[in-house]
C-alpha positions in Angstrom: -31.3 -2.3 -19.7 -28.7 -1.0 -17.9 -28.1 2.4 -15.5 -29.0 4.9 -15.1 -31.6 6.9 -15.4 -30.0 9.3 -12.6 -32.3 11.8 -11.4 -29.8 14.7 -11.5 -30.2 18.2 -9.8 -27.7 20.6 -12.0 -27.5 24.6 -12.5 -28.1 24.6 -16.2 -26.5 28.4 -16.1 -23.4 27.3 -14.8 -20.7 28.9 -16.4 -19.0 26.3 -18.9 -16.2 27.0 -21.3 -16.9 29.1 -23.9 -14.7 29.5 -26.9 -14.3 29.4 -30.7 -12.4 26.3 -31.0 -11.5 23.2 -33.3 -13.6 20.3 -32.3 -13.1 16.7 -33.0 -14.2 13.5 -30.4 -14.2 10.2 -31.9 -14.5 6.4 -29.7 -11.9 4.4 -29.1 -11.8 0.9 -27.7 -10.2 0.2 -24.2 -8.4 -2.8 -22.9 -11.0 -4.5 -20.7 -9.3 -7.7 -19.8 -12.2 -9.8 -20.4 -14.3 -11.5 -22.8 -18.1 -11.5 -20.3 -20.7 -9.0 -22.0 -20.6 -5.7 -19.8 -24.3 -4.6 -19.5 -23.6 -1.7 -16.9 -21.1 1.1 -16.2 -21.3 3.9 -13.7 -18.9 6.3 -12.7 -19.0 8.3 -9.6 -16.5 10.9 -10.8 -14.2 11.9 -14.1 -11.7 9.0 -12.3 -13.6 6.1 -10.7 -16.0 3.8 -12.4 -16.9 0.8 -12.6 -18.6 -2.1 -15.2 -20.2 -5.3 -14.3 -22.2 -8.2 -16.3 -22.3 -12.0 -16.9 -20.9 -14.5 -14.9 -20.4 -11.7 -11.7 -17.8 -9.9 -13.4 -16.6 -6.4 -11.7 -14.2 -4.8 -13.3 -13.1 -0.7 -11.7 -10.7 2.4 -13.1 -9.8 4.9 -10.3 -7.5 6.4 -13.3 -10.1 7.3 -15.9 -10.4 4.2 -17.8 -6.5 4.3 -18.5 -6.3 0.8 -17.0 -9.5 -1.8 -15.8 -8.8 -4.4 -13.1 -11.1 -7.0 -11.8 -12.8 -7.0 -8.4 -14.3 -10.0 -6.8 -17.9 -9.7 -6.9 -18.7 -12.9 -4.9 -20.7 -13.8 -7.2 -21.2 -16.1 -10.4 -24.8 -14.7 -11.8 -24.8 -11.8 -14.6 -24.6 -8.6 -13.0 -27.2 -6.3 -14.6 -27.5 -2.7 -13.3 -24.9 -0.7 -11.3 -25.2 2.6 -9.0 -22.6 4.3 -6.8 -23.5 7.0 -4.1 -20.3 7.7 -3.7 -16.4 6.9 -4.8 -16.9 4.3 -1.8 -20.5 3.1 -1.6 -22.2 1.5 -4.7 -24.7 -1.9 -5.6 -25.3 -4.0 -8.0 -28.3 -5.9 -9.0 -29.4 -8.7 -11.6 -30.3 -12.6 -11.7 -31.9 -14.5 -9.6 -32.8 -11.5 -7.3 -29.0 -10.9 -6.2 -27.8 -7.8 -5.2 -24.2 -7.0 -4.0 -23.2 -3.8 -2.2 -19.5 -2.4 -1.4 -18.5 0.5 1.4 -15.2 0.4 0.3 -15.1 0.8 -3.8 -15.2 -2.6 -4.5 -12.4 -3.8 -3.0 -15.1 -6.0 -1.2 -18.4 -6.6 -2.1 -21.2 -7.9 0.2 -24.1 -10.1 -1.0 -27.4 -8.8 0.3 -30.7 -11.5 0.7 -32.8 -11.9 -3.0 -34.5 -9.4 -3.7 -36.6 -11.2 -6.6 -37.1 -14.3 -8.0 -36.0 -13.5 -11.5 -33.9 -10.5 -13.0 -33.3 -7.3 -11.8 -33.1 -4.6 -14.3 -32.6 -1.6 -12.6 -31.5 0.3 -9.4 -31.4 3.7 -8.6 -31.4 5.9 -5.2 -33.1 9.6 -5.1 -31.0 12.2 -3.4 -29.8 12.7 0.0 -33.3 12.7 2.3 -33.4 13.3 5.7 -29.9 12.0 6.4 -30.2 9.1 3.8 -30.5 7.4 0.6 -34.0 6.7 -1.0 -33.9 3.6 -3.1 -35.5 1.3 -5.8 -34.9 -2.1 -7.4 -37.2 -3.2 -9.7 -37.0 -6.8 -11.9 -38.9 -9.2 -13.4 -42.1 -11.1 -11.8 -43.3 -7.5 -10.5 -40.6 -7.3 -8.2 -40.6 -3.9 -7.0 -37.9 -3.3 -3.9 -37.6 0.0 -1.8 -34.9 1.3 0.7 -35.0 4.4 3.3 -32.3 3.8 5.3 -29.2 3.6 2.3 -29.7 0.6 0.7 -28.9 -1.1 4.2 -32.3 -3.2 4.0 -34.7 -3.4 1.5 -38.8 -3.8 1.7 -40.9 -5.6 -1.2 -43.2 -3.7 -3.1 -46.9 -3.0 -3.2 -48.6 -2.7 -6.6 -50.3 -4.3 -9.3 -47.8 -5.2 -11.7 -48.8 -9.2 -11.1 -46.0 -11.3 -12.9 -45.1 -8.2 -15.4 -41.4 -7.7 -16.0 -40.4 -4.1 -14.6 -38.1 -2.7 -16.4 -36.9 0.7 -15.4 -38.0 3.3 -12.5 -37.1 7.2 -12.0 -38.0 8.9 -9.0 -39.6 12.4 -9.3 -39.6 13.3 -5.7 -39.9 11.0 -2.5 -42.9 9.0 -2.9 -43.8 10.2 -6.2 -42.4 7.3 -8.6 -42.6 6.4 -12.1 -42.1 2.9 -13.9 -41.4 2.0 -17.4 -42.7 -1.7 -17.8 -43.8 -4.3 -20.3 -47.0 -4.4 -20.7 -47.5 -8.2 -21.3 -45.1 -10.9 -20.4 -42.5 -11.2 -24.4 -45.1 -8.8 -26.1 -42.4 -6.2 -26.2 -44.5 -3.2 -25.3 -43.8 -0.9 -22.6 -46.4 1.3 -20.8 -45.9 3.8 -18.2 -47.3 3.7 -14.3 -47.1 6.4 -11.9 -47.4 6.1 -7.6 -47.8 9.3 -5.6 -47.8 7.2 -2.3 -44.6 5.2 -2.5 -46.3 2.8 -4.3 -49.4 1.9 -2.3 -51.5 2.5 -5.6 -50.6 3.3 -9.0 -52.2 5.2 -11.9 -51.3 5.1 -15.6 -50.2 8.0 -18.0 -53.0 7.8 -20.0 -52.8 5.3 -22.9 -49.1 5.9 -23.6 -47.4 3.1 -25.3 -44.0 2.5 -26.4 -41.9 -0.1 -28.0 -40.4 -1.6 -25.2 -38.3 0.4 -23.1 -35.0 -0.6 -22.0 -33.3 2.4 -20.7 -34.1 5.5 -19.0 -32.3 9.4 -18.1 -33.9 11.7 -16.0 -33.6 15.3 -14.9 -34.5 17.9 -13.4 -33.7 21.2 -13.8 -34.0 24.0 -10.9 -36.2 21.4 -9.1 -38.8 22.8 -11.3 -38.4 21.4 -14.5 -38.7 17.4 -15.2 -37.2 16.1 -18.2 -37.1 12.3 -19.4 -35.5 10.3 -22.0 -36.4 6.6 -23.1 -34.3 3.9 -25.2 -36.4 1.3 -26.7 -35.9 -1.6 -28.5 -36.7 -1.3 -32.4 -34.6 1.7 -32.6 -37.0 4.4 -30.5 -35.2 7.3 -28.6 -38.4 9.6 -27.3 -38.2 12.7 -25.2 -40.3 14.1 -23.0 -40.1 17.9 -21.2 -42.9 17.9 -19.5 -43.0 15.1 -16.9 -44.5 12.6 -19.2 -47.1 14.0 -20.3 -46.8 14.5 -23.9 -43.8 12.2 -26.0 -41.7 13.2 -28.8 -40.3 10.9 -30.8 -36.5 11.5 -32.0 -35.7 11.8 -35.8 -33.1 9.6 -36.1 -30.4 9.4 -39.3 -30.4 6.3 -41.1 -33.2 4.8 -38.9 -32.9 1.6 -38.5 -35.4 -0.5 -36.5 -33.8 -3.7 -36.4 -31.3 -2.4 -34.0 -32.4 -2.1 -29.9 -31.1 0.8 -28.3 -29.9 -0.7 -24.9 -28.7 2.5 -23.0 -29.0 7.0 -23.1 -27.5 9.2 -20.7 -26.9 13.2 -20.6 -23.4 15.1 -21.1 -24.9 17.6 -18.5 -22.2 19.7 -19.1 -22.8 20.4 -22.6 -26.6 19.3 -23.1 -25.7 16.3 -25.6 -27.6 12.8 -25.5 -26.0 9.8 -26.7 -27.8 6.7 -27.1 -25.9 3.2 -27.3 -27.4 0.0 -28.7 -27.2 -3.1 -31.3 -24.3 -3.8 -33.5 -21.7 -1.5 -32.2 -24.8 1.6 -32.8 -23.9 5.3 -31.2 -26.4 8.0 -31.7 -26.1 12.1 -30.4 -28.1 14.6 -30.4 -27.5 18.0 -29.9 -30.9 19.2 -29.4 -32.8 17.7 -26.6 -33.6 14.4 -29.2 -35.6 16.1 -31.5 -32.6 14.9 -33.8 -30.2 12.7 -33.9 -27.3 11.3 -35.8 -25.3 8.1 -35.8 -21.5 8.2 -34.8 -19.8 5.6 -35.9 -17.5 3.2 -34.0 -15.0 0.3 -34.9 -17.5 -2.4 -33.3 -19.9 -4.6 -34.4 -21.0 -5.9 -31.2 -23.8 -4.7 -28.9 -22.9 -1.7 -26.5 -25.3 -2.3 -23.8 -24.7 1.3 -21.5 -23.2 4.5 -21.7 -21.8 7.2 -18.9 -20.2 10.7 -19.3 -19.1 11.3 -16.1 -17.1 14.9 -17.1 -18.1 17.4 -19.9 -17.1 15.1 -23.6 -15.6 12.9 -21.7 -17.8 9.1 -22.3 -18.1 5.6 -22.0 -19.6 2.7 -23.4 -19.8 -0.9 -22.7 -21.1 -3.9 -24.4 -21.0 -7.7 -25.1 -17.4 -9.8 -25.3 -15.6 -7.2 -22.5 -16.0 -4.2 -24.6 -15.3 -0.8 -23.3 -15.6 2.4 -25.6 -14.0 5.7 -24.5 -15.1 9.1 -26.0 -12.9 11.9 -25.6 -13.3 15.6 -27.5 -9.8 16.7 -28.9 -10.5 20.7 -28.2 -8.9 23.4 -31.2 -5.4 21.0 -30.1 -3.4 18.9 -32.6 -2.0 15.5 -31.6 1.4 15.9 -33.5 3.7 18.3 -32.3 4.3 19.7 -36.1 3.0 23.4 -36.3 1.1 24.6 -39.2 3.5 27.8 -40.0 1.8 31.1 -39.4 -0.6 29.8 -37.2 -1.6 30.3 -33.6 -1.6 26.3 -32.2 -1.0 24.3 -29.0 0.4 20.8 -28.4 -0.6 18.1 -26.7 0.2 18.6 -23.0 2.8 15.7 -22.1 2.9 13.9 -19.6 -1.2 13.4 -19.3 -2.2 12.4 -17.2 0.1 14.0 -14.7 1.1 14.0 -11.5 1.2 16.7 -10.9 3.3 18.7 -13.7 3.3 18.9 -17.3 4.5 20.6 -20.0 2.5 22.3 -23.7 3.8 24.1 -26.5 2.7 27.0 -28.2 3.1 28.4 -31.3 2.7 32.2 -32.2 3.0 33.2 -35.6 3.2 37.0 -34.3 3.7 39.0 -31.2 0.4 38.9 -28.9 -0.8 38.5 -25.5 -1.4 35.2 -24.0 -3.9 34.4 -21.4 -3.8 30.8 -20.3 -5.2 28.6 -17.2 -6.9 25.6 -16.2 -10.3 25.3 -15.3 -12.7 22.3 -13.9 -15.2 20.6 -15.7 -17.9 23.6 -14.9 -15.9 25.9 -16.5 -14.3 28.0 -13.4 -10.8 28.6 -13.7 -9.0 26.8 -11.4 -5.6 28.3 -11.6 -3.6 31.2 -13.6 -1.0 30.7 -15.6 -0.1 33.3 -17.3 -0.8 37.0 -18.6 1.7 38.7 -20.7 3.0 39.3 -24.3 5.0 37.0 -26.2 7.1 37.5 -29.1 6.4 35.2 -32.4 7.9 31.5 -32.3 7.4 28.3 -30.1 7.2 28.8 -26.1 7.0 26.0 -23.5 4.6 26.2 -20.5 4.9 24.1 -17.6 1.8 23.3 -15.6 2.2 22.3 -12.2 -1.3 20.9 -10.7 0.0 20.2 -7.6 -2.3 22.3 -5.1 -5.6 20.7 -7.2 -7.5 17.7 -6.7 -7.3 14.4 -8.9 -9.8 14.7 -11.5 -10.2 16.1 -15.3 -9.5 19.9 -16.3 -9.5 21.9 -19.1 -6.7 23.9 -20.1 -7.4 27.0 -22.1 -4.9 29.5 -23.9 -5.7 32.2 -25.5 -3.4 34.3 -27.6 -5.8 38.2 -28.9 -8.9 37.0 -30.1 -8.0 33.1 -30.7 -8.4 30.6 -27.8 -7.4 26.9 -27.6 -8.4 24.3 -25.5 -7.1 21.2 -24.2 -8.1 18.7 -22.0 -5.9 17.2 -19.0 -5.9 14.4 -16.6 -4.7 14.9 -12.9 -3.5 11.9 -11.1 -2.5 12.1 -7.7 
């Protein structure tokens, strides 16, 4: 059970890219330099992230997964959960009660007192409240951490939880909490808890009762709306849009209940869930999990959590060091060779960049061209170019060099026709 169940604030009519375009993503494996099972990635933007499980391992991109290095953790205990405020400021949690923290991206890390006797599971922090961080641990035995001053010290909880195993929190507002945890110690059902009083007492959500629930997303939408999504073991992906109330339970393709999903997240950008779990299992769904379908991947082993930090762009991590990068090929061919009498684009080269590079397009007849590169909500970042071209092969040079590091979009359009291609800044 890894991160994170974020609780998310997003526009969900922020304008995104809209076009009729080719669309192909697949996942491919990534050179992690280790062999430790990864149990939790995190990601503060489309560049920096970071992974961390057994034996203390750290490992951080501030390239977009191009390259992984390892950090020093300071520690020699599996590394469970993960969560960064910021590119700089980020913990980590997991046995024995340990939690490390960094103000300066990892380069070092900081061990913090226990926090537990057994295993944490899961961290998170609310959103920026009067001046700081709200935060939660919670673990095995009941443990049950909070933080109001960002992360600096943390305070045991209060609750009822006895020597339960807690295995994932969300917060809905400050004070107003809600825990996923097994009901009984190993009898792998999960029940849900709710505080209203920053956990001074507790009420259930009715008689709810899932398979045991190992991950958790949550979001909220126009600070009105509370959505939540679970991973269980046995296969279960429910869904609920109504603060927990009422469950739905997702229809999944090729069900199969032998395998645990471990970790879900959101693509926030395009409204797609993906679910990770046992034997190298990837599940989407495109609406809200009423459905989904399984992806397959060239792994066997078990992915244990999943982040999109940018619209299609994802990750996934799981046991003997592997990482899984998904990445959505947009209306754009990765071979230079034109399709005769066809509008097309190449593959921009150098990407990433820093900060110029260079695409091809293909006209098969004279017609305007619109083309510029937008951020990852869609807005266009900056022209290109406006004018008529005559049929044949053009070059355009991009040059990036007034925009920030990060992941863009760039989109040509030649009459009614629009392509799409995704590029990496690196300064």
């Amino acid at each position: 059970m890894k991160s994170k169940s974020n609780y998310v604030w997003i526009l969900m009519n922020s304008v995104l890219l809209c076009a009729s375009v080719l669309a192909q993503g697949q996942w491919s494996r990534q050179q992690s330099g280790t062999t430790a099972n990864l149990r939790g990635v995190w990601f503060a933007d489309s560049l920096n992230g970071w992974a961390c499980g057994d034996s203390g391992v750290v490992l951080r991109t501030s390239n977009g997964g191009n390259s992984w290095s390892r950090q020093n953790s300071g520690v020699n205990m599996m590394l469970e959960d993960v969560f960064f405020q910021s590119i700089t400021t980020g913990w980590m949690a997991g046995d024995s009660g340990v939690v490390i923290s960094t103000t300066n991206s990892g380069t070092i890390w900081v061990r913090q007192g226990a926090q537990g006797r057994g295993k944490l599971r899961y961290i998170t922090f609310s959103g920026l409240i009067g001046g700081v961080y709200d935060g939660l641990i919670v673990g095995d035995t009941g443990t049950i951490n909070h933080t109001t001053d960002g992360g600096r010290t943390w305070q045991g909880g209060r609750g009822v939880f006895g020597t339960r195993n807690l295995d994932c929190i969300a917060f809905k507002e400050l004070f107003r909490w809600v825990i996923f945890f097994e009901q009984l110690p190993n009898n792998g059902w999960s029940r849900i808890w709710r505080t209203t009083n920053g956990g001074i007492g507790w009420d259930t959500l009715g008689n709810l009762r899932f398979p045991r629930v190992l991950d958790l997303y949550t979001l909220v939408r126009s600070n009105t709306e509370l959505f939540y999504w679970i991973a269980t073991k046995r296969g279960g992906l429910f869904t609920s849009t109504n603060a927990g109330s009422v469950w739905r339970v997702g229809l999944m393709e090729s069900p199969d209940t032998t395998i645990d999903f471990n970790g879900i997240t959101l693509d926030t950008l395009t409204w797609k869930l993906w679910a990770v779990g046992g034997r190298g299992r990837i599940a989407s769904s495109s609406d809200s999990g009423k459905n989904w379908q399984h992806i397959p991947t060239s792994v066997a082993t078990n992915l244990n959590e999943v982040a999109f930090p940018a619209r299609d762009v994802g990750w996934a991590v799981g046991d003997s060091g592997v990482i899984l990068h998904y990445s959505l090929t947009l209306g754009v061919r990765e071979s230079m060779s034109f399709a005769p009498g066809r509008f097309d684009v190449g593959p921009a080269y150098p990407n990433p960049c820093n900060p110029k590079t260079r695409v091809e397009i293909h006209l098969p007849r004279q017609v305007r061209i619109v083309a510029g590169v937008f951020d990852i909500l869609g807005r266009e970042a900056k022209p290109l170019l406006d004018e008529i071209k005559q049929a044949g092969a053009h070059s355009l040079e991009i040059d990036a060099g007034s925009l920030p590091s990060g992941v863009y979009f760039l989109r040509v359009s030649a009459g009614n026709r629009t392509k799409i291609a995704k590029l990496v800044l690196i300064k």
